[in-house]
TORLOMI-268669 format. One line per field, with one value per residue: residue in one letter; chain; x, y, z of N, C-alpha, C in turn. Coordinates in nm, 4 decimals. Each point is the difference from the previous one (the first is absolute). Example, Ala and Ser with C-alpha at 12.3 -4.5 7.8 and 13.67 -1.06 7.14 Angstrom:
<atoms>
res <- (a/s)
chain <- (A/A)
nc1 <- (1.3190/-0.0350)
nc2 <- (-0.5690/0.1050)
nc3 <- (0.7800/-0.0720)
cac1 <- (-0.0890/0.0820)
cac2 <- (0.1190/0.1190)
cac3 <- (0.0000/0.0060)
cc1 <- (0.0900/-0.0770)
cc2 <- (0.1200/0.1090)
cc3 <- (0.0000/0.0730)
</atoms>
This chain:
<atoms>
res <- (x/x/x/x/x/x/x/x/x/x/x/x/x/x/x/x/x/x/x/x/x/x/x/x/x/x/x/x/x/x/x/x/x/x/x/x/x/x/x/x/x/x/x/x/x/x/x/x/x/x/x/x/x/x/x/x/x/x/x/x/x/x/x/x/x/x/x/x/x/x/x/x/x/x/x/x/x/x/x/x/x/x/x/x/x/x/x/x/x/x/x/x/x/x/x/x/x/x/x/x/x/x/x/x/x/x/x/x/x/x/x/x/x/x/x/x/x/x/x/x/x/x/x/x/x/x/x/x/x/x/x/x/x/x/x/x/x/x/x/x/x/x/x/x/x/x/x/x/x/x/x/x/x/x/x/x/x/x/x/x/x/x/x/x/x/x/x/x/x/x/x/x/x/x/x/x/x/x/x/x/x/x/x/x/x/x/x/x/x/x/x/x/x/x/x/x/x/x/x/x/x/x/x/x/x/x/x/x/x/x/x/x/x/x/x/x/x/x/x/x/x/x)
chain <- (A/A/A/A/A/A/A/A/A/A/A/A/A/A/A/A/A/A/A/A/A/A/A/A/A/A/A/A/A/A/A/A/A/A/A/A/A/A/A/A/A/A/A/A/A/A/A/A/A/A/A/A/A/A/A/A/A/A/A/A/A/A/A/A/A/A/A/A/A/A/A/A/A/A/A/A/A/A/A/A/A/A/A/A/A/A/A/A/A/A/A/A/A/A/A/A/A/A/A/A/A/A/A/A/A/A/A/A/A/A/A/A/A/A/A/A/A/A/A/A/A/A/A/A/A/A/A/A/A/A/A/A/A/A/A/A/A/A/A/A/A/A/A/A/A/A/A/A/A/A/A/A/A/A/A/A/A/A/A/A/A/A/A/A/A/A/A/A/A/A/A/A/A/A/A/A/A/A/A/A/A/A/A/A/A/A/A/A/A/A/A/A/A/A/A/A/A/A/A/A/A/A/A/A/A/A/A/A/A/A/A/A/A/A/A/A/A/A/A/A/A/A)
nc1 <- (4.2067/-0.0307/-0.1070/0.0208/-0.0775/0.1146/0.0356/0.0476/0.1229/0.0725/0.1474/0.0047/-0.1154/0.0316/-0.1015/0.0755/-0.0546/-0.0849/-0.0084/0.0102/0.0790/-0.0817/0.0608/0.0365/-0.0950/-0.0446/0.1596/0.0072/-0.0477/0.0696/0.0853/-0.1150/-0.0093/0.1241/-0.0447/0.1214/0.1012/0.0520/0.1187/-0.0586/0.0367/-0.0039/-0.0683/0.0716/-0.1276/-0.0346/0.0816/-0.0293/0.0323/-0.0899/0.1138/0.0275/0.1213/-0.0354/-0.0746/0.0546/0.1073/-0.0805/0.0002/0.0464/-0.1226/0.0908/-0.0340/-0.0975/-0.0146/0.0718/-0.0122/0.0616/0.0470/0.0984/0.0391/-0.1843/0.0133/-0.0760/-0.0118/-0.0631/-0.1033/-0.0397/0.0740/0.0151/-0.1257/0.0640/0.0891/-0.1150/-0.0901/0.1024/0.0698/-0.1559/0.0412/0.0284/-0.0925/-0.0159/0.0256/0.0468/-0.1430/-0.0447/-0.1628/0.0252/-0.1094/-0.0501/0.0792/-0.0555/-0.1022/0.0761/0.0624/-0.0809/-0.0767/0.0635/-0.0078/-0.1123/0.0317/0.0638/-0.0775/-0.1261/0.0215/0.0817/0.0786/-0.1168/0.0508/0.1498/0.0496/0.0858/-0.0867/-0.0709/0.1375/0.0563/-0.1870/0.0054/0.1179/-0.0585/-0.0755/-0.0484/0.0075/-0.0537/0.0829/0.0889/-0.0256/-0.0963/0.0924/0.0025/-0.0713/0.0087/0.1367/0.0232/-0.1131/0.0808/0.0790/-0.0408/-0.0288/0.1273/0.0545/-0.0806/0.0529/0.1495/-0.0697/-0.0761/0.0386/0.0936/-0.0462/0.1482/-0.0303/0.1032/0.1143/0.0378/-0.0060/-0.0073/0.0673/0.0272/0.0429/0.1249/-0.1216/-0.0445/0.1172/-0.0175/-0.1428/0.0278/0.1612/-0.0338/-0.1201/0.1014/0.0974/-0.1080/-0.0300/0.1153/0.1112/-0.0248/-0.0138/-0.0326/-0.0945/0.0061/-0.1046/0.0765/0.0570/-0.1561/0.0414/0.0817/-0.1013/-0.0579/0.1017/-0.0274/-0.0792/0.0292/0.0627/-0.0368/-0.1264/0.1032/0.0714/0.0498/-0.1074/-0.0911/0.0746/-0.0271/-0.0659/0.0069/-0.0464/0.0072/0.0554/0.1120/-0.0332/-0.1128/-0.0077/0.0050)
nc2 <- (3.4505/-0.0423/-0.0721/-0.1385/-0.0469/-0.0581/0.0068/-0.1293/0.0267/0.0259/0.0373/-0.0858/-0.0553/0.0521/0.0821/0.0278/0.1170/0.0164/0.1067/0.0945/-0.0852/0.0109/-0.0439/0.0962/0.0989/-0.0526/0.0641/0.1221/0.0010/-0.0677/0.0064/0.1011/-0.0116/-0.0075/0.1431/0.0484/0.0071/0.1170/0.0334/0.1542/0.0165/0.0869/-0.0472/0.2103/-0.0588/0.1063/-0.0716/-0.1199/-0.0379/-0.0446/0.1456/-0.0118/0.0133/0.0668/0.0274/0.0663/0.0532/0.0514/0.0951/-0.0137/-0.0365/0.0019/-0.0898/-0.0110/-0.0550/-0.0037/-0.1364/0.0429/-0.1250/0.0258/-0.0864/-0.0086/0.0911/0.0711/0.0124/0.0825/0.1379/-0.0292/0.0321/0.1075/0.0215/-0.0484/0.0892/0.0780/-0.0038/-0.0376/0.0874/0.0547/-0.1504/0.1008/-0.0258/-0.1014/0.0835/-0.1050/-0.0285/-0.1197/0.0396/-0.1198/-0.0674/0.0271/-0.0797/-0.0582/0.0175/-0.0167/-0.0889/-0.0337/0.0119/-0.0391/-0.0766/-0.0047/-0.0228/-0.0517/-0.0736/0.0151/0.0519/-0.0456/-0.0388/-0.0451/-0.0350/-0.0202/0.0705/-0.0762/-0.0606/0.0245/0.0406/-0.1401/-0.1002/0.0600/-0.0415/-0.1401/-0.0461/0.0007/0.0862/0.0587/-0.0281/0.0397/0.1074/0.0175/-0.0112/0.0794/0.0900/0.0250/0.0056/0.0684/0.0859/0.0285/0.0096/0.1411/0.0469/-0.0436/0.0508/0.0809/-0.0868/0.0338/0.1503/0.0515/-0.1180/0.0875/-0.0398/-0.0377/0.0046/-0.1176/0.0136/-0.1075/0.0473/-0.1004/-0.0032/0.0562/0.0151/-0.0896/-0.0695/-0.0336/-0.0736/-0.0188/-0.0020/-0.0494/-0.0102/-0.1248/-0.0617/0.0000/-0.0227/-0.0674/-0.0651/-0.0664/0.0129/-0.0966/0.0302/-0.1152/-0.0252/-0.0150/0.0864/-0.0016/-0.0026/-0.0293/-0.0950/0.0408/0.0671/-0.0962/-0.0344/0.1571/0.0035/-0.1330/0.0160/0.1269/-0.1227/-0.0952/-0.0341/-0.1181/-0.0086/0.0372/-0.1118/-0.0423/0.0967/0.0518/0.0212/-0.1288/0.0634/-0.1044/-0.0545/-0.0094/0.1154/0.0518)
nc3 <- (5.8434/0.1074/-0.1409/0.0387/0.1189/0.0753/-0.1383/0.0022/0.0010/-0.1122/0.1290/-0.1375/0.0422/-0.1132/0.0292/-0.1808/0.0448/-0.0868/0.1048/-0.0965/0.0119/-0.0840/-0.0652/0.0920/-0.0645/-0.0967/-0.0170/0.0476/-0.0810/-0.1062/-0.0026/0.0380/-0.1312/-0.0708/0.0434/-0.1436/0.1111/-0.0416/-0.0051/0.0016/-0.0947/0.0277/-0.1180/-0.0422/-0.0876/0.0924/0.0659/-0.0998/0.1351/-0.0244/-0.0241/0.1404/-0.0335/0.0995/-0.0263/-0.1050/0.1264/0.0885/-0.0739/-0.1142/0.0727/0.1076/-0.0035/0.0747/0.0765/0.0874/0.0653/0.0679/-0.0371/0.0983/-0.0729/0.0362/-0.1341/-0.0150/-0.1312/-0.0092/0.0237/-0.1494/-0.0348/0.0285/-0.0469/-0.1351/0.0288/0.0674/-0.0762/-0.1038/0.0722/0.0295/0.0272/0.1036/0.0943/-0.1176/-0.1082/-0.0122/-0.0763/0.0893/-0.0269/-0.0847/-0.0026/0.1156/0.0433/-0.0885/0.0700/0.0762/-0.0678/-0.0433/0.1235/0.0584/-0.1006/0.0092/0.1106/0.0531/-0.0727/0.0271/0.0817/0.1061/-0.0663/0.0394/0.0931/0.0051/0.1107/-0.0200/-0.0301/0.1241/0.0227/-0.1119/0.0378/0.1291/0.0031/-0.0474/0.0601/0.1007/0.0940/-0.0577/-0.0720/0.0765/0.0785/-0.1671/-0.0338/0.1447/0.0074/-0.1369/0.0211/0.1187/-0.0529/-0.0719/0.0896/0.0473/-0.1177/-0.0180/0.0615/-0.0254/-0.1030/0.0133/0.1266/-0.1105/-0.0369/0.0420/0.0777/0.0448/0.1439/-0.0623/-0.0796/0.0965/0.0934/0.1011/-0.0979/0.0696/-0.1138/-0.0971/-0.0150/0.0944/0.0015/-0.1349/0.0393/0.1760/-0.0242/-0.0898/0.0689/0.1200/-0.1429/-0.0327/0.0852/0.0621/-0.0783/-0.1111/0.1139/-0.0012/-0.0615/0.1025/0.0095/-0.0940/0.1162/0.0148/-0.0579/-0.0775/0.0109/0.0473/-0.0922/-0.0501/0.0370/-0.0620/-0.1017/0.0278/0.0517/-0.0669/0.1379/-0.0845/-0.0244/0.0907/0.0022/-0.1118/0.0624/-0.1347/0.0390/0.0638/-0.0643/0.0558/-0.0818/0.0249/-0.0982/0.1231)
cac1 <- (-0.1285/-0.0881/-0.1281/-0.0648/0.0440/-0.0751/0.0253/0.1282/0.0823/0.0870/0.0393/0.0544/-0.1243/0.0033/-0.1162/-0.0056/-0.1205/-0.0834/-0.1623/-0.1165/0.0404/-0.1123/0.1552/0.0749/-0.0977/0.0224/0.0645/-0.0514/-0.1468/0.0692/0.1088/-0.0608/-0.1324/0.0613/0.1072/0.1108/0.0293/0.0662/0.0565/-0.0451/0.0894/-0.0767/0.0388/-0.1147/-0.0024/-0.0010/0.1712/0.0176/0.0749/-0.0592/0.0397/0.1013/0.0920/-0.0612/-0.1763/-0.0162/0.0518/-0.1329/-0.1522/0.0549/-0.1604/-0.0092/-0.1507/-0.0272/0.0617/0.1250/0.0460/0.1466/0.0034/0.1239/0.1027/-0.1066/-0.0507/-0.1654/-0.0705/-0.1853/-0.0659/-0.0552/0.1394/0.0226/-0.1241/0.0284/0.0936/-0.0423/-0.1060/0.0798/0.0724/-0.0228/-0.1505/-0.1072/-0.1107/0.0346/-0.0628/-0.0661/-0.1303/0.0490/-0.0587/0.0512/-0.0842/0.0802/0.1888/0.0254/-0.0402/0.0573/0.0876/-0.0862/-0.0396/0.1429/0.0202/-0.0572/0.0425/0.1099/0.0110/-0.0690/-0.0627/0.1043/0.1047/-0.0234/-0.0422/0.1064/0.0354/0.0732/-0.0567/-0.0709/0.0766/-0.0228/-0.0924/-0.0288/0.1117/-0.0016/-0.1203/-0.0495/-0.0352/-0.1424/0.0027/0.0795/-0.1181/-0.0991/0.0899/0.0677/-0.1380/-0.0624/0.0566/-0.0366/-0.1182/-0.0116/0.0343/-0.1047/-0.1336/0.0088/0.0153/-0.1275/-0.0563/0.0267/0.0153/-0.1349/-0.0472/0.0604/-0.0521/0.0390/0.0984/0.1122/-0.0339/-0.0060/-0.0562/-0.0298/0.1317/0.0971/0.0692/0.1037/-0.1420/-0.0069/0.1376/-0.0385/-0.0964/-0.0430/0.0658/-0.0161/-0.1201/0.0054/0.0870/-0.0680/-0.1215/0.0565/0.0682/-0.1046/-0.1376/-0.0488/-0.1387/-0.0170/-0.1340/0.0185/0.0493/-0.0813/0.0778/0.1036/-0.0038/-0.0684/0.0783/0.1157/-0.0370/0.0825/0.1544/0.0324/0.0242/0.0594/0.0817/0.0906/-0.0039/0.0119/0.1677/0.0612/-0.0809/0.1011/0.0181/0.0549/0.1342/0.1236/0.0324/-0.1649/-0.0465/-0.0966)
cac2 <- (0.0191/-0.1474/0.0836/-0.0892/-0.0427/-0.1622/-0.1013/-0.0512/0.0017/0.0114/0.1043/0.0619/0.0755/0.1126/0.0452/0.0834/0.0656/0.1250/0.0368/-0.0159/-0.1451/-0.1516/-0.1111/-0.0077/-0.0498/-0.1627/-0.1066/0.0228/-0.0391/-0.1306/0.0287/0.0490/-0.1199/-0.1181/0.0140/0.0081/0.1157/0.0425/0.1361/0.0877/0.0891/0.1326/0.0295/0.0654/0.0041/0.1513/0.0900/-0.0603/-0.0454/-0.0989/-0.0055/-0.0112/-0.1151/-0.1009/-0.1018/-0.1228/-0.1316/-0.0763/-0.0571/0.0838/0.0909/0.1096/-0.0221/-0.0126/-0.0511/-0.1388/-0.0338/-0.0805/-0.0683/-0.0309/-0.0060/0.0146/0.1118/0.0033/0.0917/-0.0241/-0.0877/-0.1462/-0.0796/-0.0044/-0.0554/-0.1534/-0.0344/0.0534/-0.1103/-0.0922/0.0035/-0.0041/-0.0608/0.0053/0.0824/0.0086/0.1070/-0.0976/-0.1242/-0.1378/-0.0375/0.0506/0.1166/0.1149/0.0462/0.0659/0.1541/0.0268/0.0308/0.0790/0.1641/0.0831/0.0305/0.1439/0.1463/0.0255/0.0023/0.0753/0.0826/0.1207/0.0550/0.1086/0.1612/0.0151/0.1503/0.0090/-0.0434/0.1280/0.0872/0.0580/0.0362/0.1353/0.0726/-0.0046/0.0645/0.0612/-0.0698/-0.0420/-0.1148/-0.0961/-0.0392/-0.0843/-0.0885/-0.1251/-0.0780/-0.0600/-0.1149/-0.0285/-0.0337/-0.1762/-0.1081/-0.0354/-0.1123/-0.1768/-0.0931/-0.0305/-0.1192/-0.1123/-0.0034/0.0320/-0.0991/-0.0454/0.0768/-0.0198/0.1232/0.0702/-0.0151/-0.1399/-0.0716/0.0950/0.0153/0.1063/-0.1132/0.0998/0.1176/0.1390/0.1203/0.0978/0.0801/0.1228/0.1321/0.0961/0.0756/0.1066/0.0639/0.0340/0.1420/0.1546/0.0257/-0.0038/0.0309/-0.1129/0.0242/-0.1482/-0.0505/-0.0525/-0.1373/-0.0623/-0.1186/0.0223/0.1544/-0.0778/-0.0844/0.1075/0.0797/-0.0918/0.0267/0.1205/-0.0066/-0.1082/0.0427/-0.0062/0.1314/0.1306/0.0377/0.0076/0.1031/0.0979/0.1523/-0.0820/-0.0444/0.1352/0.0837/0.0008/0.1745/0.0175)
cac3 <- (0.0699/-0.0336/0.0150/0.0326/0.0879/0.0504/-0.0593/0.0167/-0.1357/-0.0314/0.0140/-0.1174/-0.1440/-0.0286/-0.1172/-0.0482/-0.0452/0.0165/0.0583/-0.1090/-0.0943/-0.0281/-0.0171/0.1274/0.1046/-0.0235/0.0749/0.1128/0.0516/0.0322/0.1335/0.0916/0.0508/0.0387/0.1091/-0.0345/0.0063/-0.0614/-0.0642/-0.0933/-0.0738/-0.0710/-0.0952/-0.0099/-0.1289/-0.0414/0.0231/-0.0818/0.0426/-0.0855/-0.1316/0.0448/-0.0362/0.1320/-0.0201/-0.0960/-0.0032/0.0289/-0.1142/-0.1143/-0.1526/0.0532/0.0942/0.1827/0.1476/0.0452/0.1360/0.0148/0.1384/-0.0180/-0.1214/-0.1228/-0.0676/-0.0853/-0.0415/-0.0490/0.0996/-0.0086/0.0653/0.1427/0.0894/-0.0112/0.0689/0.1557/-0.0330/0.0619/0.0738/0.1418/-0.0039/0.0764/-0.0658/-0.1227/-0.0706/-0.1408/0.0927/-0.0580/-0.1205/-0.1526/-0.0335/0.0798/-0.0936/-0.1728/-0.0282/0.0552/-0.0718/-0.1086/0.0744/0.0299/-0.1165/-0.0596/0.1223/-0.0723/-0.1210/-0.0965/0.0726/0.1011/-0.1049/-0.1021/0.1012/0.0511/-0.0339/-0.1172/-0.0900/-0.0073/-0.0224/-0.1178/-0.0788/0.0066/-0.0890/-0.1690/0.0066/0.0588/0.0974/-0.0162/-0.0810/0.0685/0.1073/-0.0019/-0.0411/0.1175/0.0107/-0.0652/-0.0039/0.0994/-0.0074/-0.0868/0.0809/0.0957/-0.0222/-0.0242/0.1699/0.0159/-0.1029/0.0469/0.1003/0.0043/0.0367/0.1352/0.1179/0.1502/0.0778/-0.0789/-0.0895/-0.0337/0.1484/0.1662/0.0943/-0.1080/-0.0944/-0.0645/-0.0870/0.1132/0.0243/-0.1301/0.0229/0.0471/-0.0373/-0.1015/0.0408/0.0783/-0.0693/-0.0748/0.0520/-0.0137/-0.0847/-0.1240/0.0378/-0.0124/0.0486/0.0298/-0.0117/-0.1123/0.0376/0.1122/0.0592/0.0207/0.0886/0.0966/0.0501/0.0580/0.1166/0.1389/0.0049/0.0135/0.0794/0.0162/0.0417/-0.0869/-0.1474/0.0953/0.1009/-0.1060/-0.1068/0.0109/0.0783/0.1154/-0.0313/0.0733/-0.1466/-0.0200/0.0636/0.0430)
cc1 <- (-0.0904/-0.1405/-0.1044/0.0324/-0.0636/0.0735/0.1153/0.0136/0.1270/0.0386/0.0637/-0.0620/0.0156/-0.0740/0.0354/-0.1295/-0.0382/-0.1045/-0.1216/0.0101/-0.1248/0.0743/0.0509/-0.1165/-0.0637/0.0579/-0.0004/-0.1299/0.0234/0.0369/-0.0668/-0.1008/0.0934/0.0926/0.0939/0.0397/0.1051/0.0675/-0.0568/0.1061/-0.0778/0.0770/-0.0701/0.0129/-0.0276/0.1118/0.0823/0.1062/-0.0067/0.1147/0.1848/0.1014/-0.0013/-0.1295/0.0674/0.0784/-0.1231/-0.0960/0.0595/-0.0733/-0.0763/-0.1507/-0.0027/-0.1256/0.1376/0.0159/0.1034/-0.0298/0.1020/0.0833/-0.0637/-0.0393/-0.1412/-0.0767/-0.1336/-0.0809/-0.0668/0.1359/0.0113/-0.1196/0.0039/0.1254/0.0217/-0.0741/0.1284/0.0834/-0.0425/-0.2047/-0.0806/-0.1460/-0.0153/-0.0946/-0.0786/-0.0552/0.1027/-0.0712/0.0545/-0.0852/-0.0015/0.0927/0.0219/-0.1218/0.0477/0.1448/-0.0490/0.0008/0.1314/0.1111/-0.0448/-0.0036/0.1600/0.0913/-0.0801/-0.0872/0.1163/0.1207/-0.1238/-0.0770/0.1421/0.0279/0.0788/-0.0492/-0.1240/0.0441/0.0465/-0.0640/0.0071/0.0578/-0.0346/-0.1596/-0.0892/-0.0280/-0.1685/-0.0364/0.0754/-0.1112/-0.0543/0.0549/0.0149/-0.1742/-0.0529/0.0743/-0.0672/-0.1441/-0.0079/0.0805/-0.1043/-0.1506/0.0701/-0.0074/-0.1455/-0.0989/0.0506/-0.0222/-0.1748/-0.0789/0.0414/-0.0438/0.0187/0.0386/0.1021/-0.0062/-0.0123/-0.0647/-0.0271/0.1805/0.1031/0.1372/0.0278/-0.0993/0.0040/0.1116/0.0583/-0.0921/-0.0022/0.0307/-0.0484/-0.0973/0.0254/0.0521/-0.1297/-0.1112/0.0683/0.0548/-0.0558/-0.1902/-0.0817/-0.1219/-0.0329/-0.1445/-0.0381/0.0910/-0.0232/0.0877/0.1467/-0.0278/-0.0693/0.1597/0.1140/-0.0476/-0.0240/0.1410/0.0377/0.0239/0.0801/0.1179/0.1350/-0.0159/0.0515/0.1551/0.0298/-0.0155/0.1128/-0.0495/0.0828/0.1260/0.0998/0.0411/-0.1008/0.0273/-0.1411/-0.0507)
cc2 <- (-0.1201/0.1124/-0.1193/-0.0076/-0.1110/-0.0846/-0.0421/0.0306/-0.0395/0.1598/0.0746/0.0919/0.1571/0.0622/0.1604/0.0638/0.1114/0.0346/-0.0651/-0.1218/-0.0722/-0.1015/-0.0231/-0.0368/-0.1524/-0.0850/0.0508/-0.0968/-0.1751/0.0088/-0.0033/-0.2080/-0.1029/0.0225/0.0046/0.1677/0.0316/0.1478/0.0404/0.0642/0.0822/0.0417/0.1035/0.0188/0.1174/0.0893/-0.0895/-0.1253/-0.1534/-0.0554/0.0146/-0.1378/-0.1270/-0.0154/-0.0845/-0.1261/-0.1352/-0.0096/0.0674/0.0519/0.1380/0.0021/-0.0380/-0.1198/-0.0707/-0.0374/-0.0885/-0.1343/-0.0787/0.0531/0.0134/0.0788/-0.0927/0.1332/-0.0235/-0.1038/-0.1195/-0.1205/-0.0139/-0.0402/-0.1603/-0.0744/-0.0194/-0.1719/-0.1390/0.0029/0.0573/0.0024/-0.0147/0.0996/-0.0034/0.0738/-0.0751/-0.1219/-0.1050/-0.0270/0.0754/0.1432/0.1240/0.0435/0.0779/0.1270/0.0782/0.0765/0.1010/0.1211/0.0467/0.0317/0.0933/0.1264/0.0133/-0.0062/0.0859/0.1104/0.1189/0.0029/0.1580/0.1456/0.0037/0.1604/0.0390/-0.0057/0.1191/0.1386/0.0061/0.0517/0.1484/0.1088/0.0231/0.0077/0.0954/-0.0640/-0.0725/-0.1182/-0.1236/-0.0741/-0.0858/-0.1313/-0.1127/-0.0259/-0.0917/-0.1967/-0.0603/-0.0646/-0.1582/-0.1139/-0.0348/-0.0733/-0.1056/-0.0195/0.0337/-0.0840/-0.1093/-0.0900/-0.0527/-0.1174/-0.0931/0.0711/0.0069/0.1806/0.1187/-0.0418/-0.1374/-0.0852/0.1005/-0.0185/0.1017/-0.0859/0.1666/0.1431/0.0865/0.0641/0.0502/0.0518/0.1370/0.1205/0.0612/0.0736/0.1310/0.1082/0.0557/0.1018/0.1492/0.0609/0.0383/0.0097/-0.1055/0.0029/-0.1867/-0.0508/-0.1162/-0.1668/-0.0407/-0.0920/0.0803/0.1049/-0.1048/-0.0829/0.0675/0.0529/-0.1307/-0.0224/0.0867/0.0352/-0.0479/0.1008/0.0121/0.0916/0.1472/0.0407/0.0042/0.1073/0.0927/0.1495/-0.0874/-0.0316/0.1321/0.1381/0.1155/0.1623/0.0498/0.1414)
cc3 <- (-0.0252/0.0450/0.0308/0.1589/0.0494/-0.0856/-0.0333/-0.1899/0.0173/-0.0331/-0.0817/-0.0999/0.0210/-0.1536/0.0023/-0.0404/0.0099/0.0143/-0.0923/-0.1044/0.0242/0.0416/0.0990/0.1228/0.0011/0.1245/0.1306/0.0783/0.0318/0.1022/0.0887/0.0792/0.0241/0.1431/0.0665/0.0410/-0.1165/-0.0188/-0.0725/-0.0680/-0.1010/-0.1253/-0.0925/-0.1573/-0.0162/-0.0398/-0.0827/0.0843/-0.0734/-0.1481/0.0547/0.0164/0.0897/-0.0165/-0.1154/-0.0114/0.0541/-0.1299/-0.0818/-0.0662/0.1312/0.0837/0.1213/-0.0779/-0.0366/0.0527/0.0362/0.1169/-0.0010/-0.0779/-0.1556/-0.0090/-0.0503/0.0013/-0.0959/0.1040/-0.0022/0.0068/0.1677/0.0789/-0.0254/0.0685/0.1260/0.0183/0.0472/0.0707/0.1375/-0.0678/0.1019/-0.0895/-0.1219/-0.0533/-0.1417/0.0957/-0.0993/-0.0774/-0.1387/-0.0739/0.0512/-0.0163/-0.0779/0.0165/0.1268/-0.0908/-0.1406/0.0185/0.0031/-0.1211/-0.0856/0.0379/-0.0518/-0.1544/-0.0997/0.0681/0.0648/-0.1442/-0.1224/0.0867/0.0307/-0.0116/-0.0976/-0.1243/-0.0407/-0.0128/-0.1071/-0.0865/0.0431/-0.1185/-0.1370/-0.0205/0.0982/0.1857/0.0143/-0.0848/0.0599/0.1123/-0.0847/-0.0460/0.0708/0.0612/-0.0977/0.0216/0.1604/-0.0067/-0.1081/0.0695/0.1358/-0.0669/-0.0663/0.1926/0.0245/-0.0247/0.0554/0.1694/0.0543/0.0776/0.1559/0.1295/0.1085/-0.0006/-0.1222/-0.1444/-0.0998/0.0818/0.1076/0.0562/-0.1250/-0.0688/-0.0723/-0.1257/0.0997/-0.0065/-0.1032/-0.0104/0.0126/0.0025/-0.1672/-0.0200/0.0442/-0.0576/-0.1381/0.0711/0.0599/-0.0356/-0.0910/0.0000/-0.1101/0.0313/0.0553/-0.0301/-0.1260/0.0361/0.1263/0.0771/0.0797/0.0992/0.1277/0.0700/0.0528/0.1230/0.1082/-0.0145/0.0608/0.1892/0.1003/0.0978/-0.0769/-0.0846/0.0602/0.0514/-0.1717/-0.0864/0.0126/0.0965/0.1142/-0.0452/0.0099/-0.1144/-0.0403/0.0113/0.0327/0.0089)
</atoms>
């Protein structure tokens, strides 16, 4: 299923995912701006398909996203959004200025490094087990809420449109899903991240973002 239209690709790309994947949604949203059609392959971490002899021959740590192109396996979306980056450099998702660059790269690092591994369901399903579901919840807020005021510090001083500029770059496409994954999910009180809550509600609008949102996906229960 190609969920982009109009845009020339390569007829190989194929994206393992799931509805509700922060992660998956990421590269969705790539995809989407660089205008890369692609295969959906619905992968359901509910029904554990995620832990089958066939996913892992694709990712042996049992995670979404994956995307195949060609004869290339890649897995983790900050891999694959860097890989997308050199091998179909249209629309590039990283500014040529260095500086930019690197908080460009910063932001997205902390989204995926110190922020989305400590809300993982898995991860919240144990805390449930050995401590409490109520503790787990505050658990994954309390971590959520300390990665959102460093990108608040770090974003505070920039004032285009998004979150580096007036043109959307690879911050926006770790962004916006984790935002979207914190206010609803984890009911996130945004009032507390002025910046970040001003630069989401122009991401949000973004057509790319919208074909990428999980209720828009073939997998998505409604």
């Amino acid at each position: 299923m190609a969920t982009k239209d109009g845009g020339e690709a390569s007829s190989e790309l194929v994206l393992y995912s799931y509805w509700q994947s922060s992660c998956s949604w990421r590269v969705r949203i790539a995809l989407n701006l660089k205008g890369l059609s692609y295969e959906y392959k619905a992968v359901n971490l509910a029904k554990g398909e995620q832990l089958t002899p066939e996913f892992e021959k694709l990712n042996p740590l049992h995670f979404v996203p994956v995307l195949v192109d060609g004869d290339l396996v890649v897995s983790d979306s900050y891999a694959i959004l860097m890989y997308l980056e050199e091998k179909y450099p249209q629309r590039s998702l990283l500014p040529a200025d260095p500086q930019q660059k690197a908080l460009n790269l910063q932001v997205a690092s902390i989204i995926s490094s110190s922020i989305q591994p400590l809300h993982m369901l898995s991860i919240l399903k144990s805390l449930e087990e050995k401590i409490s579901p109520q503790e787990a919840l505050q658990f994954a807020q309390t971590n959520i809420e300390k990665g959102f005021f460093a990108l608040e510090k770090l974003l505070k001083d920039f004032h285009g449109k998004y979150a580096t500029a007036d043109e959307v770059y690879m911050a926006d496409v770790f962004m916006a899903p984790q935002i979207a994954v914190a206010t609803e999910r984890f009911k996130i009180d945004m009032s507390k991240f002025p910046t970040l809550s001003r630069i989401y509600e122009s991401q949000k609008a973004l057509p790319e973002f919208l074909a990428a949102s999980p209720e828009r996906q073939p997998d998505a229960l409604h």
